[in-house]
N, C-alpha and C positions, 0 to 999 in steps of 0.2 A: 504494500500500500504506500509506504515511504518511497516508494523507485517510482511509483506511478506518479504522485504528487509531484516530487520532481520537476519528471518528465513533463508535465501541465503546465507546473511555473514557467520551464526552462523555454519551453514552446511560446506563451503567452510575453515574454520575456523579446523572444528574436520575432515575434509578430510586429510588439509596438514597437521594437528598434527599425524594423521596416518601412514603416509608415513614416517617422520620423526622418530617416536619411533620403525619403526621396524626394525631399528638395525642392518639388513643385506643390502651386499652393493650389488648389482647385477649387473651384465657388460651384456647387450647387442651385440648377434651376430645376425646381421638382415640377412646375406646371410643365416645361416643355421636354421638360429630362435631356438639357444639354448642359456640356460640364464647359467655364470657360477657365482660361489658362489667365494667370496675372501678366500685365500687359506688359510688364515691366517697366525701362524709358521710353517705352510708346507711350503709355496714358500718363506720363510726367505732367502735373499741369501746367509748366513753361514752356514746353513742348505743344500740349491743346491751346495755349495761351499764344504764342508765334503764329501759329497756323490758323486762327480765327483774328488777329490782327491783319495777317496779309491777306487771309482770303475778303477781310473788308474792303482792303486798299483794293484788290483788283476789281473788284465788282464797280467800286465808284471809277476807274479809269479808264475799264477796259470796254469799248462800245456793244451796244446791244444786249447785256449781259445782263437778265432781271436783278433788282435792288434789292438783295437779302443777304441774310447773316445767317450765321452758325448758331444754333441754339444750345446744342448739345452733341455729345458721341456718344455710340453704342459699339460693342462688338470689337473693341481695341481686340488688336492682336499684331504680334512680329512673324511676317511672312518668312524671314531672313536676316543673315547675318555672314559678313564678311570681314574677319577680321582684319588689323591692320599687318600687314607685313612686309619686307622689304623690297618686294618685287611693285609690291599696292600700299606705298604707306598709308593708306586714307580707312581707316574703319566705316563701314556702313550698317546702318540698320532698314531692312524694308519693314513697314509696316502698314497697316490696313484698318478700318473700321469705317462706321456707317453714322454719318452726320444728319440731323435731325435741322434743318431750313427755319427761319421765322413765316416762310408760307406753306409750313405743314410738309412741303416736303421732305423724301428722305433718301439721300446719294449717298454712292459710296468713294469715299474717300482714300488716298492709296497715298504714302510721303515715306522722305527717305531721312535716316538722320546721319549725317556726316561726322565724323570726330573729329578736332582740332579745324574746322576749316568755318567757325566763328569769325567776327570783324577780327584782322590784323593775325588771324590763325590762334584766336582767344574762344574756347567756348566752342561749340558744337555748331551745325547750320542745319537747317530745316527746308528742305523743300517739297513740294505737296500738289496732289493737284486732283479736284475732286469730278468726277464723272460728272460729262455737259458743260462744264466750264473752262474749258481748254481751248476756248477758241482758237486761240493763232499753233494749236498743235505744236507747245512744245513740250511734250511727254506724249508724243502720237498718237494714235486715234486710241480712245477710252485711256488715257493714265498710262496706257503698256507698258513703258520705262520707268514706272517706277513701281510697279508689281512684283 
């Protein structure tokens, strides 16, 4: 009976150690039973905060483009990563989620995060670009480039 006991602790013992080392944090949606992954420096809010400042500035500059804003994101995730190395000094992060409009709509959005290539090579760079709004197609037809 004491070798069984044991064995039960010893079990119960490398279960939660399992749980514990794997390192990914998962959130629970019981209505639609999908698991989503922590977004990591994707949902950084200076990160949502750059990429809803510039997606203003282009809407008021760029012609023909309807007059809305970001209200919110949904569905943060890192498509990819590329780290930095000496062939590629430049770190990248692909990332993706789904922007919530001030006129109800809802696109999906696709941005890259750069490492060191901040002003003056200070700080990270953000660039982004959300489905429908690409007019002059620089990240090609629907975002493609930065997918």
């Amino acid at each position: 009976m004491k070798r069984l006991a044991s064995f039960a602790l010893t079990a119960l013992v490398a279960a939660g150690a399992a749980v514990f080392a794997e390192g990914k944090v998962l959130a629970a949606d019981l209505s639609t039973g999908v698991y989503v992954e922590d977004p990591g420096i994707c949902g950084q809010a200076w990160v949502l905060n750059t990429i809803s400042k510039r997606f203003d500035y282009q809407v008021r500059h760029v012609p023909n483009l309807p007059d809305v804003s970001i209200t919110d994101f949904h569905r943060i995730h890192q498509n990819g990563y590329l780290p930095a190395q000496e062939r590629w000094p430049i770190g990248r992060r692909y990332c993706g989620a789904t922007v919530a409009l001030s006129d109800g709509d809802h696109r999906d959005i696709w941005y890259l995060i750069e490492e060191g290539q901040g002003f003056a090579s200070i700080g990270d760079n953000v660039e982004f670009c959300v489905a429908g709004f690409d007019r002059w197609m620089v990240y090609n037809g629907q975002c493609r480039i930065l997918r």
